[in-house]
C-alpha positions in Angstrom: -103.8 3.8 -30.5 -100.3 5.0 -31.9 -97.4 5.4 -29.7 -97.2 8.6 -27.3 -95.3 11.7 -28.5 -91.6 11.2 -27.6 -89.9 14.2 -25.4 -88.2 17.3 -26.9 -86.1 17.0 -23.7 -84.7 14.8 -21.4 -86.0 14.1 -17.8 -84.8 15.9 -14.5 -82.9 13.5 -12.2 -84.7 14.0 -8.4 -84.5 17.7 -7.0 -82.1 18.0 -4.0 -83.5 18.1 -0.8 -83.7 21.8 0.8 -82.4 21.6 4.4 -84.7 24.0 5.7 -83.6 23.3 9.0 -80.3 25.4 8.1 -82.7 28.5 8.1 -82.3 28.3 12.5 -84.8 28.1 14.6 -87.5 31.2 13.4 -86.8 30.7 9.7 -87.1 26.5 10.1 -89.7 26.9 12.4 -92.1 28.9 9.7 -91.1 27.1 6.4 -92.4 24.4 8.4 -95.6 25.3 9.3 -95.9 27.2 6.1 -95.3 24.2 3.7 -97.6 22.0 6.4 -100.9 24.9 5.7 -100.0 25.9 2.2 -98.5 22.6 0.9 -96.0 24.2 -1.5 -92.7 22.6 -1.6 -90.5 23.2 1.2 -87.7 24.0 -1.4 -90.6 27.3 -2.7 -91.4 28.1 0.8 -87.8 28.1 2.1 -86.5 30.3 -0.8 -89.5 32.9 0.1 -88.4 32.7 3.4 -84.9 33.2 3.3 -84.6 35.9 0.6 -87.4 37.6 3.3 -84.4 36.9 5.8 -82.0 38.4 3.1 -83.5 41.7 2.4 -84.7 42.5 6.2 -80.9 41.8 7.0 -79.0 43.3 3.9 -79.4 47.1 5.5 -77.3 46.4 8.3 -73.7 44.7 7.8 -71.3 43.4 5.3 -69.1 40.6 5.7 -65.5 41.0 6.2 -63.2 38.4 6.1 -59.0 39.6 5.5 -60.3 43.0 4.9 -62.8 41.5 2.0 -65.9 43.4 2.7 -69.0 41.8 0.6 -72.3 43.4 1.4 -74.7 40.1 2.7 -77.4 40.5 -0.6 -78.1 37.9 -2.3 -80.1 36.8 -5.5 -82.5 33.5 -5.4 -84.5 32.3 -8.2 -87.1 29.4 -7.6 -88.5 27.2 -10.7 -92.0 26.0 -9.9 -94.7 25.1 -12.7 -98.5 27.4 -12.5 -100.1 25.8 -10.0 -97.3 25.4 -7.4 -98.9 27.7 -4.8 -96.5 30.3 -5.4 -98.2 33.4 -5.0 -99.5 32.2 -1.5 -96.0 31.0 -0.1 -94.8 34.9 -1.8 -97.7 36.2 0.0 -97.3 34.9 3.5 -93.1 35.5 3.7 -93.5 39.3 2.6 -96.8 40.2 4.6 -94.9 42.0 6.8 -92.5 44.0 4.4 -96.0 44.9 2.6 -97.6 45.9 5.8 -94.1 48.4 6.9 -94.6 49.3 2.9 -98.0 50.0 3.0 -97.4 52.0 6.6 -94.5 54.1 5.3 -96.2 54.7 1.8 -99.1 56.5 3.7 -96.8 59.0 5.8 -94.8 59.7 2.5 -98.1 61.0 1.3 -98.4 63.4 4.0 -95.2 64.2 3.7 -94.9 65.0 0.4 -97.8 67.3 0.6 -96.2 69.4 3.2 -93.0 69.3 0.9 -94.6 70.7 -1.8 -96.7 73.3 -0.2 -92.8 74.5 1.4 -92.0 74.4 -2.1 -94.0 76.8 -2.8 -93.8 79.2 -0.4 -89.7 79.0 -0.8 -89.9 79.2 -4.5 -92.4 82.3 -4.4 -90.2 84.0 -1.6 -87.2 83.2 -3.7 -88.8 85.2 -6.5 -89.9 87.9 -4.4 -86.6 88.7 -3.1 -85.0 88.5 -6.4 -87.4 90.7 -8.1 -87.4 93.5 -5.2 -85.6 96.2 -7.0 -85.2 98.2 -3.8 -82.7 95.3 -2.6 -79.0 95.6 -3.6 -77.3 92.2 -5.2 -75.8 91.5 -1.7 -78.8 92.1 0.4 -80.9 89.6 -1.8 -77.7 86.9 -2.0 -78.0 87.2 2.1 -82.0 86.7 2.0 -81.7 84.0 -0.2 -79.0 82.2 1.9 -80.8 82.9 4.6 -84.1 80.4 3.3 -83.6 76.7 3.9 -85.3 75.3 0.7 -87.3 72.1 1.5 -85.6 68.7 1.3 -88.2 65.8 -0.6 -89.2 62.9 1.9 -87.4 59.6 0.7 -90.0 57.4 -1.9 -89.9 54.2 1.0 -90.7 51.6 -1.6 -89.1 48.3 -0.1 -90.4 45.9 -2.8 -90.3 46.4 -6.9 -91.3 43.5 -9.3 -90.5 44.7 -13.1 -88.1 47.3 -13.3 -86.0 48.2 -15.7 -82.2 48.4 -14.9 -82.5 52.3 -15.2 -85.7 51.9 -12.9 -83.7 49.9 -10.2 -81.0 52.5 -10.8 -83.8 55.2 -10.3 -85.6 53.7 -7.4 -82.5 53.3 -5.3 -81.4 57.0 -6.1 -84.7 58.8 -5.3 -85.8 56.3 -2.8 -85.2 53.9 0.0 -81.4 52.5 -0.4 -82.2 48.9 0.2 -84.9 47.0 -1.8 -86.1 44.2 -2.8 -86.7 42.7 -6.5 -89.1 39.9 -5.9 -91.7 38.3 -8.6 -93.7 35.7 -7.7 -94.3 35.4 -11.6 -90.6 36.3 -12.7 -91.5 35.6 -16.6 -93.1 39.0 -16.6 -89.2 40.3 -15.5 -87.5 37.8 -17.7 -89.6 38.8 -20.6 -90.2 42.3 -19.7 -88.4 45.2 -21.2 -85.5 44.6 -18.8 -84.6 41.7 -20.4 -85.0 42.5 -24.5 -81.9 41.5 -26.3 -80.7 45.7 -26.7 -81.3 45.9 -22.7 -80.1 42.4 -21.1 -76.5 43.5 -20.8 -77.0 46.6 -19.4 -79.5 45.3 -16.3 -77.3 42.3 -15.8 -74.5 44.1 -15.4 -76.4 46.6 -12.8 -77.6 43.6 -11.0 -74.0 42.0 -11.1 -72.4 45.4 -9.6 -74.9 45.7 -7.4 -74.6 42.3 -6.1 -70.8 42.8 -5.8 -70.3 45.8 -4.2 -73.6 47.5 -3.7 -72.8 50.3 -6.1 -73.1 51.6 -9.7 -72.5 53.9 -12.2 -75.6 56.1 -14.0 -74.7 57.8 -17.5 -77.3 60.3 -18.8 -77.6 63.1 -21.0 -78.9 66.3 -18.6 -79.5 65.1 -15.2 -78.9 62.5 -13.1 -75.3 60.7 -13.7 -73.1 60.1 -11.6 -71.4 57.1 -9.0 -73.7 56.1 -6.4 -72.7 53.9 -3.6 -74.0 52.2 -0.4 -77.3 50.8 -2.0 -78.4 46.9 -1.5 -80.6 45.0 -3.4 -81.8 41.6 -2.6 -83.6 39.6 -5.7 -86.0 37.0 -5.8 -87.9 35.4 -9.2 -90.3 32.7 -9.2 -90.8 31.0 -12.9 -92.2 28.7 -14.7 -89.5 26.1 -15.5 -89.8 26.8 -19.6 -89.0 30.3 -19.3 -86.1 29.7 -16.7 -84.3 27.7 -19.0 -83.9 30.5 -21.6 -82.5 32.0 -18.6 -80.4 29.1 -17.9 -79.0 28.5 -21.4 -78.4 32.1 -21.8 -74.7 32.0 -23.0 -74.7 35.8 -21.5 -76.0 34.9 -18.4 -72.9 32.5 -17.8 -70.4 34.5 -19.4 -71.1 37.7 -17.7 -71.1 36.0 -14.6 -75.3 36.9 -13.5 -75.8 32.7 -12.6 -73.5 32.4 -10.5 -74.3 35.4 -8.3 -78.1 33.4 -8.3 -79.0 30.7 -6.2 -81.5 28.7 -7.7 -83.7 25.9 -6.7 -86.3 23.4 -8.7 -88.8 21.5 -6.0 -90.2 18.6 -7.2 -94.3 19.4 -7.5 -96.3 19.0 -4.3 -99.4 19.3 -6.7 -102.3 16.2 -6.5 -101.1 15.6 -2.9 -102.9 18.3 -1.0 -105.6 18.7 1.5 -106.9 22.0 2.7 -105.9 22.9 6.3 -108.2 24.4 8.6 -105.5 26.9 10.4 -105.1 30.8 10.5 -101.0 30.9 10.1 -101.3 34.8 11.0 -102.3 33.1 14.6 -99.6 30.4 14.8 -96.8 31.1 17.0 -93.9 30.4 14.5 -95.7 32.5 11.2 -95.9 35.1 14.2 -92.3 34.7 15.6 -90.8 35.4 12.0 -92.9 38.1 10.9 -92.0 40.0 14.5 -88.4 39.5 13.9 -88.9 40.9 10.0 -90.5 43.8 11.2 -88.7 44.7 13.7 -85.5 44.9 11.2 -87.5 46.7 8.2 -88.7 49.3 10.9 -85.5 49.8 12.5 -82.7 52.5 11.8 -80.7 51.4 9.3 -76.6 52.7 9.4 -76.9 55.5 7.0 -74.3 57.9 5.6 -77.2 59.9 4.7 -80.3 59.5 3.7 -79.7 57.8 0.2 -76.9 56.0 1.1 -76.1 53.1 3.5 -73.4 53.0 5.1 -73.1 49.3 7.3 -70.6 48.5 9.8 -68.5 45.2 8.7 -69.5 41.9 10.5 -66.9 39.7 11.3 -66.5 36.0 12.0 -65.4 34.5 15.3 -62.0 32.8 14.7 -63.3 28.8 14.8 -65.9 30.0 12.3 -63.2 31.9 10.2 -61.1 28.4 10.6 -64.4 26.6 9.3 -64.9 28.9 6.6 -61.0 28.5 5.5 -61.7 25.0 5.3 -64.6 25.0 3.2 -63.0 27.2 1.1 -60.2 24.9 0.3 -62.3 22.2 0.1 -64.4 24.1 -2.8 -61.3 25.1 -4.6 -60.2 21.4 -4.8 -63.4 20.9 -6.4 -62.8 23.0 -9.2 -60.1 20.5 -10.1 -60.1 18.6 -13.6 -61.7 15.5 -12.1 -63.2 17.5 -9.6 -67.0 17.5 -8.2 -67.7 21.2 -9.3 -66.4 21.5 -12.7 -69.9 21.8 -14.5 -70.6 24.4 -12.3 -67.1 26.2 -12.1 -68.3 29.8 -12.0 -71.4 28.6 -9.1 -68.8 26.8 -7.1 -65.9 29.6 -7.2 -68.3 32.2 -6.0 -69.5 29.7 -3.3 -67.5 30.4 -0.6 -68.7 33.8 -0.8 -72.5 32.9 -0.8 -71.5 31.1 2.1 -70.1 34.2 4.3 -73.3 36.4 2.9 -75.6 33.7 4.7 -73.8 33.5 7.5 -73.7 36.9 8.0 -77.5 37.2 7.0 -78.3 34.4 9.5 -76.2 36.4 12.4 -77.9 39.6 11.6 -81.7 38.2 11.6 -80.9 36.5 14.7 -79.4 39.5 16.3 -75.4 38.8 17.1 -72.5 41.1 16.8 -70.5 38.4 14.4 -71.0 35.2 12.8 -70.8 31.6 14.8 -69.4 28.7 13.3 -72.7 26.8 13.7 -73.8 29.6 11.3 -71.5 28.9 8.9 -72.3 24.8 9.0 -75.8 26.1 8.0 -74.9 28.3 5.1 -73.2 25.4 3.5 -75.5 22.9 3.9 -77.6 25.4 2.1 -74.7 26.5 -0.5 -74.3 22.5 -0.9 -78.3 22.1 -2.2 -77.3 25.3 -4.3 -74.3 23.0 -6.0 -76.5 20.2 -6.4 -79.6 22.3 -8.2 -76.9 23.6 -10.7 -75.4 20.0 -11.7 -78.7 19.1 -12.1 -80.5 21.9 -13.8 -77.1 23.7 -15.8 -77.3 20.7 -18.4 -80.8 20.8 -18.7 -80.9 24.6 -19.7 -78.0 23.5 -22.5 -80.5 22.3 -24.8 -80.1 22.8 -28.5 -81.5 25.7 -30.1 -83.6 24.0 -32.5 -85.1 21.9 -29.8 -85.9 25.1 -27.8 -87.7 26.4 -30.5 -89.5 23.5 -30.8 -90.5 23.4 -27.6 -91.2 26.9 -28.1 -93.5 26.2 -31.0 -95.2 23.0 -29.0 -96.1 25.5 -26.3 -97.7 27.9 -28.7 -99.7 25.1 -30.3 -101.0 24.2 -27.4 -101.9 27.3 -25.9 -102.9 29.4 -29.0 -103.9 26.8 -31.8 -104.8 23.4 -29.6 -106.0 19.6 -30.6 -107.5 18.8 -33.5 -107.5 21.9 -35.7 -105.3 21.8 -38.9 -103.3 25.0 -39.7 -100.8 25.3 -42.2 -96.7 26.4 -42.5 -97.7 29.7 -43.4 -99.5 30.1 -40.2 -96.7 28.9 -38.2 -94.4 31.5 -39.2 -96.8 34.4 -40.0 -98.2 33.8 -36.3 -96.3 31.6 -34.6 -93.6 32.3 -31.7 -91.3 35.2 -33.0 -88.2 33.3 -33.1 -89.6 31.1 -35.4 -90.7 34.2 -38.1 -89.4 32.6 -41.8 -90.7 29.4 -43.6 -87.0 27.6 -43.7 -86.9 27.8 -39.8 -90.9 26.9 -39.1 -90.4 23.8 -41.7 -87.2 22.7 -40.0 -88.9 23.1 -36.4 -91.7 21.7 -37.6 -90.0 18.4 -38.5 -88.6 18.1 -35.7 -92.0 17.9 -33.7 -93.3 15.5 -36.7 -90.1 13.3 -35.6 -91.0 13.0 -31.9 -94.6 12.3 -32.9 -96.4 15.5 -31.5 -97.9 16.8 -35.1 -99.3 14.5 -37.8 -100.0 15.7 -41.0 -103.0 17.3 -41.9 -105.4 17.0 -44.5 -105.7 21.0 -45.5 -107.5 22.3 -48.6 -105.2 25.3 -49.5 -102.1 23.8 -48.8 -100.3 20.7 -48.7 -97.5 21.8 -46.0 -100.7 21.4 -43.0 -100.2 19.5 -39.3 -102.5 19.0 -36.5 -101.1 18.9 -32.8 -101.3 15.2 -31.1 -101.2 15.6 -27.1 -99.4 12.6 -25.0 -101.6 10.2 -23.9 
């Protein structure tokens, strides 16, 4: 037996623990029981939760601090291999935002259908007044002011998982002015259309705008530009670890500033370690605290300047949790210093002390006070402090090399598409291999680079003597 393959990467250090307690006492209470029945990590089942929290709560305040108004949205994304149970853990913390969907989806329905049918009798009147010859031009400009013409029901769609940026842009013009973008399998947005190299500037600057002041600007030819303001989106992606670190390493995502709007945890794997449990959560008094609390905020009246555009009253903090929050800031900035504790994570850490103040603020919202409490403010940075940790640890994983990304690209593919103990050739590697790795000089030179580490071996082939078969670590 040879030696097992060597890794194309190095290994994680331990995942920071995810005080879930900081979530107060409904959100704790149901990560709990949640990670307890579904055994996904607590770090899976607490982002679920909270970015549930987030988007119930983003409708109805913003944060002000010195006259610095930040609307409470924020953006998680949660790294967790197939397998990790997070479908069910996606499932369980939205059930209600699908059921309010679900409910308000059926009455736009009906709605519409009246709509239209007014349509129709307003256009056809319209027509009939102007084509009535025996009508003088100011007789038919009175009956036509004189019709009200029909106003289309709002499109209440609360939850969209692949959008494009113009989508997003679309949804929250047409439609409900607070959404959610939340993918339990976030390689389908992070691969999608949204993301192709001629689109990924253009949605992460709409999600970065949006994130900063809940507003952005639409450019069209015909119809439909224009500036549109008081909209809120809250984001949430699940995904596999292999794709995030595209993500991660993306020298875009950093320099445009998207990462450090994101607050991103990596669980270690529950996986191997669970046993079913016989309980109903829909039954348990904490699953059934939350989910009354959630509802109760998606089916109230949200502050509305009309009825595309929000319009929330500021939140403020009491003054020994604006002293707090003063203190924490300066504490972060020192951080940022040459020798400091934050400099990996510069942009993370200088944006911190505003995470901080949108989970306060989403924290005093969900749990129903008229500011924010300095015990609220302990909690956001306990949480913003596991945030900082995840980035030290995961930011110099994504910088990886290019060329071992794309072999760890290729490795992928052979496994999935080609397997153990078939031979194929260099000609197959780039003809059908990944699409990054589309010419012979860059498949040979990724190529060597798995022979190196010991996961191909040369392969006896009859048409070519440039042949490799995959060996899988033992």
């Amino acid at each position: 037996m040879g030696e097992a393959p060597m890794p194309l990467t190095r290994e994680l250090p331990p995942a920071s623990i995810f005080p879930h307690e900081a979530l107060g006492t409904i959100g704790s209470g149901v990560v709990t029981l949640m990670h307890q029945v579904i055994q996904a990590p607590v770090a899976l089942v607490g982002q679920t939760i909270l970015a549930a929290m987030n988007q119930a709560s983003q409708p109805y305040a913003n944060v002000c601090i010195d006259g610095r108004v930040s609307p409470l949205s924020e953006y998680f994304l949660t790294l967790g291999e197939s397998g990790e149970r997070k479908s069910a853990a996606d499932g369980w913390a939205l059930a209600g935002v699908r059921q309010q969907q679900k409910q308000l989806m059926a009455q736009y329905e009906q709605d519409r259908d009246v709509f239209e049918k007014a349509l129709e009798v307003y256009e056809t009147t319209s027509k009939r007044i102007l084509a009535d010859k025996k009508l003088s031009p100011e007789a038919k400009q009175a009956q036509l002011q004189a019709l009200t013409k029909p106003q289309a029901p709002v499109m209440p769609l609360l939850i969209v998982s692949e959008p494009s940026s113009e989508a997003i842009q679309r949804q929250l013009i047409i439609g409900e002015p607070s959404i959610g973008l939340v993918n339990d399998e976030g390689g389908q947005f992070l691969g999608g259309f949204a993301m192709s190299a001629e689109k990924r500037l253009g949605t992460l600057t709409t999600l970065s705008r949006l994130w900063d002041r809940g507003e952005f600007d639409r450019v069209r030819v015909g119809d439909g530009s224009g500036s549109y303001y008081g909209r809120r989106l809250c984001l949430h992606l699940m995904v596999q670890p292999a794709v995030a670190a595209s993500l991660l390493a993306d020298p875009l995502a950093r320099e445009q500033g998207f990462l450090a709007r994101c607050l991103v945890s990596h669980p270690t794997s529950t996986a191997g370690t669970r046993t079913y449990v016989e309980t109903d959560l829909s039954t348990a008094p904490a699953y059934q605290a939350y989910n009354a609390r959630l509802s109760e905020l998606l089916a109230g009246q949200w502050p509305k300047a009309n009825d595309h555009e929000l319009d929330p009253p500021n939140l403020f903090l009491s003054p020994q949790a604006k002293r707090t929050w003063i203190a924490i800031y300066n504490d972060l900035e020192a951080g940022l210093a040459p020798e400091g504790p934050f400099v990996s994570v510069r942009a993370l850490a200088s944006k911190a002390p505003e995470h901080i103040a949108r989970l306060a603020g989403t924290f005093a919202v969900f749990e129903g006070d008229d500011e924010v409490h300095e015990e609220q403010v302990d909690r956001a940075l306990r949480l913003m402090l596991h945030y900082l940790d995840e980035a030290q640890r995961l930011w110099g994983a994504g910088q990886i090399k290019p060329e071992l990304r794309l072999a760890q690209e290729l490795l992928q593919w052979w496994r999935t598409k080609v397997g153990t103990g078939r031979v194929i050739t260099l000609t197959d590697v780039y003809r059908n291999g990944p699409s990054a790795i589309r010419s012979a000089a860059v498949a040979r030179s990724v190529v060597c680079i798995l022979l190196d580490h010991g996961w191909l071996i040369t392969g006896a082939h009859p048409k070519s003597k440039e042949a490799f078969e995959l060996m899988e670590a033992r």
